[in-house]
N, C-alpha and C positions, 0 to 999 in steps of 0.2 A: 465372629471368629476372623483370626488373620487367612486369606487365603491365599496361599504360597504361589499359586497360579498367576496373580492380579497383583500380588503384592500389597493386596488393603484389608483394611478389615471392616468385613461385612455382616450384615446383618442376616442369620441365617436364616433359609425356612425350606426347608425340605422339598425335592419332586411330587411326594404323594403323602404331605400331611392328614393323619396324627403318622405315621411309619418313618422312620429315618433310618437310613441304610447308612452302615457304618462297617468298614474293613482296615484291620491293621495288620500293617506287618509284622506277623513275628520271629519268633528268633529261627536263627540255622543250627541245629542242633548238631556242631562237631565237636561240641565242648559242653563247657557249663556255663551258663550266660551269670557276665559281671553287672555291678553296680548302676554300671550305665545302661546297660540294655533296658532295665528295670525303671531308670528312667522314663523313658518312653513309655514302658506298660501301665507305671504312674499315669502319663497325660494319657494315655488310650480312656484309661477308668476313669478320672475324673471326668473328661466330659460325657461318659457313659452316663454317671450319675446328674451330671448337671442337666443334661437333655430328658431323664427319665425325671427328673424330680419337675423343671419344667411341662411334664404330661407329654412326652411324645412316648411314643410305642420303636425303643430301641431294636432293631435288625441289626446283632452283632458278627460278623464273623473274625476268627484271629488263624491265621495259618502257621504251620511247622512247614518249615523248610527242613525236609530228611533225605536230600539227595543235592549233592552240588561236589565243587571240587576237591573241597577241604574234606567234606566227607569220608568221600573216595580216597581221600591218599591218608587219612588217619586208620580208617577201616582197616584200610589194606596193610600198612604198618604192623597194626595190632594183631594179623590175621584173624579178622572178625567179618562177619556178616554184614553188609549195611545195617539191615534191623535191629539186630540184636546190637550194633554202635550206639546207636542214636534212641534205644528203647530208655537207659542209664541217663543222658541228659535229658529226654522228654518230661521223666518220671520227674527229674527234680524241679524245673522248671515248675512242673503245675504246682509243685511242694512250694515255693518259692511264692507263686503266686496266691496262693494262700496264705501264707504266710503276711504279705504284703496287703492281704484284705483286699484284694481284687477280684469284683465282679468276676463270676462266669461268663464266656460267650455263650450262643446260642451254637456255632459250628467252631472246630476246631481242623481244620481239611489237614491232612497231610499231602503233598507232592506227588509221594509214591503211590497212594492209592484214587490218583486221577492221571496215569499215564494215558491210558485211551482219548477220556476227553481233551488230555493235550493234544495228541496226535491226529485227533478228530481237526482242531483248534490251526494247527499247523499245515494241515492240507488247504485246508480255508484258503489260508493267507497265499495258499503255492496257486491255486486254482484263479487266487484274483490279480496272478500275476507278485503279490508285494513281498515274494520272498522268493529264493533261489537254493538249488539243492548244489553240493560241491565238496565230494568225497567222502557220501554220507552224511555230509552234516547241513543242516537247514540254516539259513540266514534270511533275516528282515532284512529288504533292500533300503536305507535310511533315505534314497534320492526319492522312493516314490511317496515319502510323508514329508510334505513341506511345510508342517505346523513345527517338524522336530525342531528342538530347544526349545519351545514355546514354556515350558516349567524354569527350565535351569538355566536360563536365556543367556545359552553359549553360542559363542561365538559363531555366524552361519561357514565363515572362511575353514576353520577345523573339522568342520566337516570332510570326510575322507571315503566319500561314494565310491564303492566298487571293490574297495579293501573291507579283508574281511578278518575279527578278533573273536577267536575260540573262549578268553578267558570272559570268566562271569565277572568281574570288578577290574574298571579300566581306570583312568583319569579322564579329563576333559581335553588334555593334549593327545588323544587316542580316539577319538571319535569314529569309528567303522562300523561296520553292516555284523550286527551284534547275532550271536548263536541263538538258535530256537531251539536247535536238536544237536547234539554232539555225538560224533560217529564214536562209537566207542574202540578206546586206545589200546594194543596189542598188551596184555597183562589185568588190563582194567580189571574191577570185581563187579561194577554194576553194569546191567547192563539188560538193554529191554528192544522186544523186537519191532521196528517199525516198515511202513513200505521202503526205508532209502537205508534197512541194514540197522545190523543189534548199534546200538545207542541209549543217549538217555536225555530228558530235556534239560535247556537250557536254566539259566535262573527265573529271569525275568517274567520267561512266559508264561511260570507258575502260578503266580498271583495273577495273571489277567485272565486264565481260565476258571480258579478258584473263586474271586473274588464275582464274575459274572456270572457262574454258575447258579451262586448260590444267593447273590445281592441282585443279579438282573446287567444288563447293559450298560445302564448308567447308575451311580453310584451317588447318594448324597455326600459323603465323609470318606477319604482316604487318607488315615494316617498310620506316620512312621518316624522315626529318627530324622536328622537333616542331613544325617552322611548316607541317605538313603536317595534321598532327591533326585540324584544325579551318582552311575547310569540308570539303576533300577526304575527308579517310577517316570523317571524321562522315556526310557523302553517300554513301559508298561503302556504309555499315554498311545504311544506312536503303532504298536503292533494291533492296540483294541479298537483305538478309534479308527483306524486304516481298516479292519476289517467289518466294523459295523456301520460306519459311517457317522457316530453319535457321540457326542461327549460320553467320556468316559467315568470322568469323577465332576462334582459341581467343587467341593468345596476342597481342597488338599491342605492337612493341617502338620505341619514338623516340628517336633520337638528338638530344642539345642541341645549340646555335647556335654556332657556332666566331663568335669578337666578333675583332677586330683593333686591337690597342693601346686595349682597354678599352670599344671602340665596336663598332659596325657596321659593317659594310663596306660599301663606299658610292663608288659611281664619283665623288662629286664632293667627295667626301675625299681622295680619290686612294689609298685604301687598300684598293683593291676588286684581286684579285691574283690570276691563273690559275699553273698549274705549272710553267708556262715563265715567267710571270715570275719563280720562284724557281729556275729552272736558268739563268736570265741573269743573276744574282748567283750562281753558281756552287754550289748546293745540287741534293742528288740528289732525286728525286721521294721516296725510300727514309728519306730524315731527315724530310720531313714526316710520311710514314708514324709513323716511329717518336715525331715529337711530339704526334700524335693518340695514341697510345696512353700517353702520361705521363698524359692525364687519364681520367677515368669517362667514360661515353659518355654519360650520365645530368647530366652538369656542365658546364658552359660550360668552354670552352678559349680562352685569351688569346694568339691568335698574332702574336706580336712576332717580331724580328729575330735576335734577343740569343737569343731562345725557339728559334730554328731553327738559328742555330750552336751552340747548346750540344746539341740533339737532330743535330743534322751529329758532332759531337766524338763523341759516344757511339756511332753508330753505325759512326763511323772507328773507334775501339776494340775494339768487338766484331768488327770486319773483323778486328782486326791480331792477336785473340787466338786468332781461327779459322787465320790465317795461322803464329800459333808455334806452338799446339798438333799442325797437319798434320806439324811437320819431329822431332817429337816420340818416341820408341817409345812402347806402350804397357807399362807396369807392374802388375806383378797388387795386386787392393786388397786391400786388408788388412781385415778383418770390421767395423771400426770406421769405415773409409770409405768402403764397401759401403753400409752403412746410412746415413751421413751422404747418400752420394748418390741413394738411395730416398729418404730425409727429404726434397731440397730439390728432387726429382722431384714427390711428392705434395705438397709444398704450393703447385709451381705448377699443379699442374691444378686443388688448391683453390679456386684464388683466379681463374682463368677461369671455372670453373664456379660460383664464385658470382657473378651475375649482371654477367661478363664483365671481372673487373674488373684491368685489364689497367696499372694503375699498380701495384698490390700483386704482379702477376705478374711484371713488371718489377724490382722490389724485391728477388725471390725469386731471380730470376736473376741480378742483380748480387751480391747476397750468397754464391751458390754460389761463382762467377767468382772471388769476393776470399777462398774459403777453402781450405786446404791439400790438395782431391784433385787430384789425377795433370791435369796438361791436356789430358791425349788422353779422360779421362772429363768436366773441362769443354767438351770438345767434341763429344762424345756428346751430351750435355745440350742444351748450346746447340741442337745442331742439331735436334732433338728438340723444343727448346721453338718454333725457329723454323720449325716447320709448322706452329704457331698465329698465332705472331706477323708469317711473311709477309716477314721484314726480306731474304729475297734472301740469305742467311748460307752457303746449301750451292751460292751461285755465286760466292763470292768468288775471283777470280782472285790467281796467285800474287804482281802486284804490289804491294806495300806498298803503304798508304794513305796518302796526300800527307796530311803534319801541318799544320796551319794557322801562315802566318808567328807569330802571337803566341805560340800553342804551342810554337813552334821554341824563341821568344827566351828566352822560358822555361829549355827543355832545357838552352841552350848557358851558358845564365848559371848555372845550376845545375850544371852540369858544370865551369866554371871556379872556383865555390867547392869545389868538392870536393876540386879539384887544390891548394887553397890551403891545406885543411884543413880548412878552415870548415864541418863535416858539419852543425852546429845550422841554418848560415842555409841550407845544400841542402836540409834535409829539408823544414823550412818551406816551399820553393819546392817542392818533391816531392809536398805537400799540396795547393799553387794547382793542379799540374798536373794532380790527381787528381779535384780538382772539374770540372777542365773538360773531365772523359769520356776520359782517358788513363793509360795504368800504366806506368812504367817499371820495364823487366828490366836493371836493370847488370851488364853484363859481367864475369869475374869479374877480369880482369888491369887494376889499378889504372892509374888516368887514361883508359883508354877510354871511349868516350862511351857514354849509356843506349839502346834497345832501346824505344820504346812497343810 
């Protein structure tokens, strides 16, 4: 794995192998999390699955953030309840995540239902001197941790000891002595009692009580987004290891920004997009899946339209070859394609286990699929590979996969030159079709139609 910490990629192995502790961040639930967030849930599950199939014994946890700023001023808009706000996003999310064929955690913590042990968590830090109380509200002193930036290796100059920033999400030209507890503000709706007066916790601190509660002190795996890096897990590094004295995380892993048609996603672009807006265009949660995994998780992904039916075509294909391969007998291999299918076996767990890389794994797969062993052993494979990859491949039902109209028109114009003779300009079109994530099997009894 890349570790964001070191900036290299290292070869992992756990503190207390076969156990690997593993925490990600999850969503803030003031909304309904888009296409990108899901991103990241993507690289959470993949490596869940690549380290479980590897034989480690996964310690998952994923957290709900259900208290923060955005929260509060949506709640209160709405005149709603904290809970009952964030009850409507939670619900969908886990729908979401289902959807998307992702793993279960083992803990799901919410915020709100660890106020104590934050507060518990917070006194710590006041007692060992690394944090200061001032009008109610608690601050991490950043001058008494001088690893700080050691993650996001900002600048030491921007540092601004002594000054202090109420908000949870800063910049890197903001650098202050960041909130643990926020005194709560005249009108506020949440609000909880601590020794320094009603209040409620900071962002940051969330995760670094959650996350050791329930994973221990030190932590094999901490991952999240990259817009999370910095301030979150730069505070998170700085307030736990300051108060335990121990590394906090070994391996920190961030996934890049999913951009949309080149840009940002951005509600007043109008290209800001949740999962159901991509199953009201008629796309399965399961094809965005699989177009999260065309790129590095390490590289920005450019999700287009065009990008999500040609990831829809491919994994309508891989449905239909799971579909021909079931109606199949199986044939004993022959010593030569034995080993081919070891070969294209080991070179996709290569290419996962080098630091996840789930384009080149894909690659590895399709190449197998287009070469001459048996299809009851390309679906061995397949199915095999798709306990990493999560594509939903060992629930394919027996109906054939609806081909898309243009794909159709394809087939049937290709099939009417064939009947004419014209094999040169069918195969040409047998080629369009190939690129657009479909294989035709023709039939053997001439002028019948092709088979994807």
């Amino acid at each position: 794995m890349t570790n964001s910490l070191t900036r290299k990629k290292e070869k992992f192995a756990p503190l207390h192998p076969p156990t690997v502790t593993m925490y990600t961040c999850g969503p803030t639930v003031y909304n309904y999390q888009h296409i990108g967030n899901f991103r990241t849930m993507i690289l959470s599950d993949i490596l869940h699955r690549v380290l479980n199939f590897d034989g480690y014994q996964v310690k998952t946890v994923r957290n709900i953030t259900d208290i923060d700023d955005k929260i509060i001023k949506n709640a209160s808009a709405q005149n709603e309840p904290i809970d009952k706000y964030t009850q409507k996003y939670t619900r969908t999310f886990f729908k979401d995540l289902e959807k998307l064929n992702i793993l279960p955690v083992e803990v799901n913590p919410k915020a709100t239902d660890h106020i104590q042990e934050i507060i518990d968590y917070i006194k710590d830090l006041l007692q060992k001197g690394l944090a200061y109380e001032e009008g109610g509200s608690v601050y991490f002193e950043i001058a008494k941790f001088p690893d700080y930036g050691k993650l996001s290796k900002i600048d030491k100059d921007k540092l601004k000891t002594g000054t202090r920033i109420l908000s949870d999400e800063y910049t890197k030209d903001n650098v202050q002595d960041f909130a643990l507890w926020k005194a709560t503000k005249p009108g506020e709706i949440a609000s909880y009692d601590s020794p320094w007066g009603k209040g409620r916790p900071g962002w940051h601190i969330e995760c670094s009580v959650m996350s050791q509660k329930y994973l221990g002190e030190t932590i094999d795996i901490h991952l999240g987004g990259k817009d999370l890096l910095f301030p979150h897990h730069e505070n998170e590094i700085a307030q736990s290891e300051a108060k335990t004295a121990k590394p906090f995380v070994r391996c920190w892993v961030h996934g890049e920004m999913l951009l949309v048609d080149g840009g940002k996603m951005s509600k007043s672009l109008k290209n800001f997009y949740l999962l159901q807006d991509l199953e009201k265009r008629g796309f399965e949660p399961l094809a965005y899946r699989y177009l999260v995994l065309t790129a590095h998780y390490r590289d920005f992904l450019n999700f287009t339209w065009e990008s999500l039916q040609s990831a829809q075509n491919a994994l309508n294909n891989l449905k239909n070859l799971v579909l021909a391969a079931r109606e199949q007998k199986r044939t004993t291999l022959s010593e030569e394609k034995l080993e081919k299918v070891n070969h294209y076996r080991e070179k996709f767990m290569a290419a996962v286990n080098n630091d996840l890389n789930t384009p080149q794994a894909l690659a590895v797969l399709w190449e197998a699929l287009k070469s001459n062993i048996p299809n009851q052993d390309k679906y061995d494979f397949l199915l095999s590979a798709d306990e990493i990859l999560g594509l939903g491949l060992d629930q394919v039902s027996d109906t054939k996969v609806e081909v898309p109209q243009e794909v159709q028109k394809l087939i049937d114009e290709r099939e009417k030159l064939r009947k004419e003779g014209k094999f040169s300009e069918a195969d040409k079109l047998r080629k369009k079709i190939e690129r657009e994530g479909y294989k035709i099997n023709d039939k053997p009894k001439e002028g019948s139609s092709g088979n994807l």
